[in-house]
N, C-alpha and C positions, 0 to 999 in steps of 0.2 A: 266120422264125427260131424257134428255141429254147430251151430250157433255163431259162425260167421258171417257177417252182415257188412262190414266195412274194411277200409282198406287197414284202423288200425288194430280191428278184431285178428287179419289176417299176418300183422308182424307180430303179436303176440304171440298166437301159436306158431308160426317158423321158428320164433327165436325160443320157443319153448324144446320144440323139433330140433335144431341143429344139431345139437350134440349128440343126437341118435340118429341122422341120416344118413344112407351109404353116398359114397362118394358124389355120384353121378345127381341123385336129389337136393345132395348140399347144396351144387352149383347152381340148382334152379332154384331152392332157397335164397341164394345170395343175391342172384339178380333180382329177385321181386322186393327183396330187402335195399341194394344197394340203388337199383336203377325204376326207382316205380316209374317216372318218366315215360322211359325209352320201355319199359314194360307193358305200358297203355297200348301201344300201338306195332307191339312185336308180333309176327306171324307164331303160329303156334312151331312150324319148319325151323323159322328165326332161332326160336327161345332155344330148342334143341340141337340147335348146330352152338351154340355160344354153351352150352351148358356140356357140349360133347357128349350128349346122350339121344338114344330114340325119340322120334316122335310121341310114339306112343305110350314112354314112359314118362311126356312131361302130362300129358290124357290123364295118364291114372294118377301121379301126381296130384293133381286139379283136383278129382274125386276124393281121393285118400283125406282131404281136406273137406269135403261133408258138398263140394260143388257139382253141379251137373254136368261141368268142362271145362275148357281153357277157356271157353267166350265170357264166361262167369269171372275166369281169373283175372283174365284182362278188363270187364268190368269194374272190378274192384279198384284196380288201378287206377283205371280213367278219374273214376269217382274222388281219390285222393289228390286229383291236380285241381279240382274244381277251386276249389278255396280259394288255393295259391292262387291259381290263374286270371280271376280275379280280383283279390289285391293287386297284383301286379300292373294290371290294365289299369285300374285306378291311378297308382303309381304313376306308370307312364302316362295316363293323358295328362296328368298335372304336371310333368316335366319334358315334355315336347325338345326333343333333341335337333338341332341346327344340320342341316344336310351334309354337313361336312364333318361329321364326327371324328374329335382325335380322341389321343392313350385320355389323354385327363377326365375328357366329357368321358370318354364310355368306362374309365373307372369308378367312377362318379356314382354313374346309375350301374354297375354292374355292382358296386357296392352295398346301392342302397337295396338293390334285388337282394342281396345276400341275408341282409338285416332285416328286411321283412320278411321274407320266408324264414328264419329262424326264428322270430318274435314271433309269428305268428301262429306257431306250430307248439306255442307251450302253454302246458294246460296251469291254469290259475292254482289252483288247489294244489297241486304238484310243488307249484313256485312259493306258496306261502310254507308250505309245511318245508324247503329248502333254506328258507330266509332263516324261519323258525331253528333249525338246527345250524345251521352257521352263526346262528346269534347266542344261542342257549347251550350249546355244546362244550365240556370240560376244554376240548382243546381241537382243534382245527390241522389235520395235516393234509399240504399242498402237493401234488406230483404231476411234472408234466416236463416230457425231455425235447431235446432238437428243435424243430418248430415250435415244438409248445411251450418250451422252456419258456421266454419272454411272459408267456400268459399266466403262468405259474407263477412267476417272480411279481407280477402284477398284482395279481390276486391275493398274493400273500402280505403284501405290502399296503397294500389298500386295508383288508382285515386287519391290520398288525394296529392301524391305525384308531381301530373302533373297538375291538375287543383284545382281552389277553388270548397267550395260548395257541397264538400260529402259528404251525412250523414247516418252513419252507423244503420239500423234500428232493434235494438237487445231489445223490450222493455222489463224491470221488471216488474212484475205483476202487472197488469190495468194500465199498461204505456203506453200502443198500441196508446191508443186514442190521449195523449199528443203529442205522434210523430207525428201522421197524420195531426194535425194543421199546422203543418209547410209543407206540400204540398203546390202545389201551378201550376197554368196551365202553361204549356209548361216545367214543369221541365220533369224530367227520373224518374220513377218507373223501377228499378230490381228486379224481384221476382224469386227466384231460392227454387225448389223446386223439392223434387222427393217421389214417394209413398213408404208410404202414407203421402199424401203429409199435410203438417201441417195447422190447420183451420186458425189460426192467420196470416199467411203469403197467402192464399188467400182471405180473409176478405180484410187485406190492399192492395193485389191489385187488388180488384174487385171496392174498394173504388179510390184508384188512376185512372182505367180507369175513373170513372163516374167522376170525378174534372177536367178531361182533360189533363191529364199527356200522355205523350209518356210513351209507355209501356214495357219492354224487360225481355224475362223470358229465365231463363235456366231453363230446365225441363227433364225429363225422355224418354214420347215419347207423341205421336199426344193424344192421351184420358184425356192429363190432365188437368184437370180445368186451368191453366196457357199458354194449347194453344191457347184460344182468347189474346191474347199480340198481339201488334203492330209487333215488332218481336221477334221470337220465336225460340229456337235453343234445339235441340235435344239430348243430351248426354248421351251415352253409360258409362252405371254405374254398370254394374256386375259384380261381383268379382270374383277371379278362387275357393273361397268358399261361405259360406255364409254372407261373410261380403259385402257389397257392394263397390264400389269403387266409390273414386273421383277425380282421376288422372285426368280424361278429363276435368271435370274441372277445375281443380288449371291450366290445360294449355290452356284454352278456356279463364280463364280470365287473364292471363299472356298477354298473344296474346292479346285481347282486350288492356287491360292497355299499351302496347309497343304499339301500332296503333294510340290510344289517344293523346299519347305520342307526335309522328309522327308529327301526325293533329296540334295539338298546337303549336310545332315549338318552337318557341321564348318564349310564355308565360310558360309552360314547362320548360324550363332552367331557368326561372324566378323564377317559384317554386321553385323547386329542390334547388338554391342558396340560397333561403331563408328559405327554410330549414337548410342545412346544414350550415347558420349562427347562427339559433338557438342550432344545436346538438352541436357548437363549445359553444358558449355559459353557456348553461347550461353542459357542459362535458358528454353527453349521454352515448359517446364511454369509454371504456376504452384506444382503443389505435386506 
């Protein structure tokens, strides 16, 4: 084949690929999908011993894909850090770090690396026709379990605020199925997930694509079950240990919620009022 030119001509066709690779090609799929990084600068020896196959199968690999070899693949990759890399530098010359860096500073900036490379990475046109169907959509369903649970209940809650019609999808054991009755075509399926990423929470949205729902996933990176979504966003979720993070996204969907917001205009303060007729109400606040 043909007509790959850039690093995200070349996730589109793997992830086109996947579901028909043998074994041994998935894995060198997954790494050019999961690690473009560490792929820029892998020996062709490298890629094959991590992918547990021959050299010469990750060769033809590279061609099967319309390239002249691996030095091709690897260029591809290098090319997709450019951007990133910098912003980045920009980043850091404007936050000059103290010789003695502790957890807080280097959370800090290890954070704000997180959030630019996620913001930066999303296509405009993408993000408005996203707003557009979170804000216009009969009805909005949320799913995100373990880690992502907090992000889900977030999201849901922020929406709940500006438009009808959002339903938090957090089921009790063998409640899955009950929620999924309440789909329904042309609402929003949110699947937010990251690895490993949880069975429940792709079941129901492999189930919402097939009902006809628009689809939108917050996810980890390009290999994950949740990149076939309508659209699909990327978030940078490592932690300066081994905890992971989820700073990008409580502000990915902050952002989203404020644009919604936006979009609605009128119906929005609508909300919002009748809300805060009921916290008066029922005395929610204390003060």
């Amino acid at each position: 084949m043909d007509g790959i030119t850039t690093y995200n001509d070349l996730v589109e066709t793997l992830q086109d690929w996947l579901p028909e690779l043998s074994p041994g090609k998935r894995r060198i799929a997954e790494l050019l999908l999961t690690e473009p990084s560490d792929s820029a600068f892998r020996s062709v020896n490298r890629t094959a011993e991590l992918a547990d196959v021959h050299p010469s199968t990750v060769v033809r690999f590279a061609r099967s894909l319309g390239l002249d070899g691996y030095p091709s693949l690897v260029r591809l990759c290098r090319e997709s850090l450019v951007g990133e890399a910098q912003l980045l530098h920009r980043l850091h010359d404007a936050q000059r770090q103290t010789s003695e860096e502790d957890l807080l500073t280097a959370s800090v900036t290890h954070e704000q690396d997180n959030l630019a490379r996620t913001l930066n990475r999303i296509d405009r046109k993408q993000w408005d026709a996203t707003v557009n169907l979170l804000a216009s959509a009969p009805s909005v369903h949320i799913m995100g379990l373990r880690k992502c649970l907090p992000v889900a209940q977030l999201m849901a809650y922020l929406l709940r605020l500006v438009r009808p019609n959002v339903h938090h999808i957090a089921p009790i054991s063998g409640g899955l199925v009950d929620d999924l009755n309440t789909l329904a075509p042309e609402d929003v399926f949110v699947a937010i997930s990251i690895h490993r990423y949880t069975a429940d929470t792709i079941t129901a949205f492999k189930h919402a694509a097939e009902q006809g729902l628009h689809t939108v996933a917050l996810t980890d990176n390009a290999a994950s079950p949740l990149a076939a979504a309508d659209h699909t966003y990327y978030v940078d979720c490592e932690g300066t240990t081994i905890l992971r993070s989820v700073t990008s996204f409580v502000s990915l969907v902050q952002t989203l919620a404020t644009a919604v917001t936006l979009a609605n205009d009128t119906r929005s303060r609508d909300e919002l009022l009748g809300d805060e007729q009921l916290f008066s109400k029922f005395d929610l606040y204390s003060r």
